[in-house]
N, C-alpha and C positions, 0 to 999 in steps of 0.2 A: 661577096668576097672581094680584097681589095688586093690588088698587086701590087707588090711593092718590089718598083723596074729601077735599073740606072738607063735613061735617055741615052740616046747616040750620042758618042764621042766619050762617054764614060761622064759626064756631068751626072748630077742626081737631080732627077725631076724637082720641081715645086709641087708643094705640097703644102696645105691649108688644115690644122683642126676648127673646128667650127662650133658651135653650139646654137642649136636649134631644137625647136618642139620638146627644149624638157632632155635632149640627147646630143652626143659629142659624136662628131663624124671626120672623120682623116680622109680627106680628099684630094684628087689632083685633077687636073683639066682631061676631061671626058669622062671621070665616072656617072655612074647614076647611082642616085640614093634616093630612098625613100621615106619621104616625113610625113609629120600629120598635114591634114590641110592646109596650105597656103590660101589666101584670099587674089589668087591671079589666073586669067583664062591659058587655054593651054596655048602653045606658044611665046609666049609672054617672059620677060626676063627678071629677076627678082633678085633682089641684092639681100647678100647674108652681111650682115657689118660684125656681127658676134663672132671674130675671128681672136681664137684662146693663144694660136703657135699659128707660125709659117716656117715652113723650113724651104729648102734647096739649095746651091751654092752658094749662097753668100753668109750660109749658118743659121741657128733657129735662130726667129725671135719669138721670144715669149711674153706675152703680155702679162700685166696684172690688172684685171683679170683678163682684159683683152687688148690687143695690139693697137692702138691708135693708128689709126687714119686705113688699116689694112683691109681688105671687103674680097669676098670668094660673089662672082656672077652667075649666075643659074636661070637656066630656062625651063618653064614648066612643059614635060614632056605629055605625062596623063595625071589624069584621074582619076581613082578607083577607089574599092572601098576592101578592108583586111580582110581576114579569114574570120567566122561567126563564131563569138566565144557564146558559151551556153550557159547560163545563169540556172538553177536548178533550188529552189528553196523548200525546203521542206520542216515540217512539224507533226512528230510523231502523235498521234492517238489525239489529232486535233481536225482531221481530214482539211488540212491546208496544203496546199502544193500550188508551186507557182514558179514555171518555165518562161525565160524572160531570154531572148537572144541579142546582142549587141555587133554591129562591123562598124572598125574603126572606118573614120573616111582619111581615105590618106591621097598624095603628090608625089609624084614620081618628077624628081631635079637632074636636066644633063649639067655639069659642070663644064664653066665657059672659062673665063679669064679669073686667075688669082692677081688680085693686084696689093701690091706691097706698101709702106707707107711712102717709101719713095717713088713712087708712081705719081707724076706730076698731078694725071686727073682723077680728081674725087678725093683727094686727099683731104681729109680735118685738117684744118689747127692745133697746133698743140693748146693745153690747156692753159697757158701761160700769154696766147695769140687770142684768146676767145675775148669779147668782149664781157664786161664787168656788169651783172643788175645793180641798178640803183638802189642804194635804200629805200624801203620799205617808211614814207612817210608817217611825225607822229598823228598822234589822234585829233582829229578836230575838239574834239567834246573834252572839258576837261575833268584830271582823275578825280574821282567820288571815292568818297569812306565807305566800306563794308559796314551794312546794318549793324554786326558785331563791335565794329571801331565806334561807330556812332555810340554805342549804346553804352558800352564801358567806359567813355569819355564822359558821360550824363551822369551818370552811378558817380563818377569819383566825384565831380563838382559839389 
């Protein structure tokens, strides 16, 4: 369940949506959520970059699809695995049956620091600051005719 406070003094909290594991989560510094597996031991701090909106006082911003240079910080609290869903297969007047049970393994995330794109550290580039790839050098070998080119060129002569 997610609260949604005004901060002391009447300011409006910050607040991050996110997208992770396939799912969007509206977050602010101290919730916990819970995703699919993350690859981090527990304690461990883990950066969301797939941030969709940031709100708080200074207005939303809304990304397309995501906000440049913005990251919600999270610390891996636990480990655990979901509730056991029951798989149950059945085939009448074939004597087949076949009970197959699955638990997702999921990460329980405390939320740390939302940081905005104007946040000096960890900030991208805008796309315009990135450095440019080279072209894509041509071929060493040079181009050859298609058996087909070859052969209707033979035919006409």
């Amino acid at each position: 369940m997610v609260h949604y406070e005004v901060a002391p003094g009447g300011a409006i909290s910050m607040f991050a949506i996110v997208a992770t594991s396939g799912k969007q989560f509206r977050v602010s510094e101290g919730d916990r959520i819970v995703v699919d597996r993350v690859s981090a031991n527990v304690g461990e701090t883990v950066r969301l970059d797939s941030v969709l909106m940031v709100g708080g006082d200074g207005g939303p911003m809304v990304g397309t699809p995501f906000v440049s240079g913005a990251a919600v910080e999270a610390t891996v609290v636990s480990h655990r695995a979901g509730d056991k869903v029951i798989v149950f297969k059945f085939e009448a007047r074939k004597r087949k049956r076949r009970k197959t049970g699955h638990r997702q393994q999921l990460s329980e995330l405390r939320i740390g620091a939302i940081r905005t794109p104007g946040a000096g550290t960890g900030a991208r580039p805008a796309a315009s600051e990135q450095p440019v790839k080279a072209a894509r050098p041509a071929s060493p070998r040079p181009a050859t005719k298609t058996r087909k080119a070859a052969a209707s060129k033979t035919t006409q002569e």
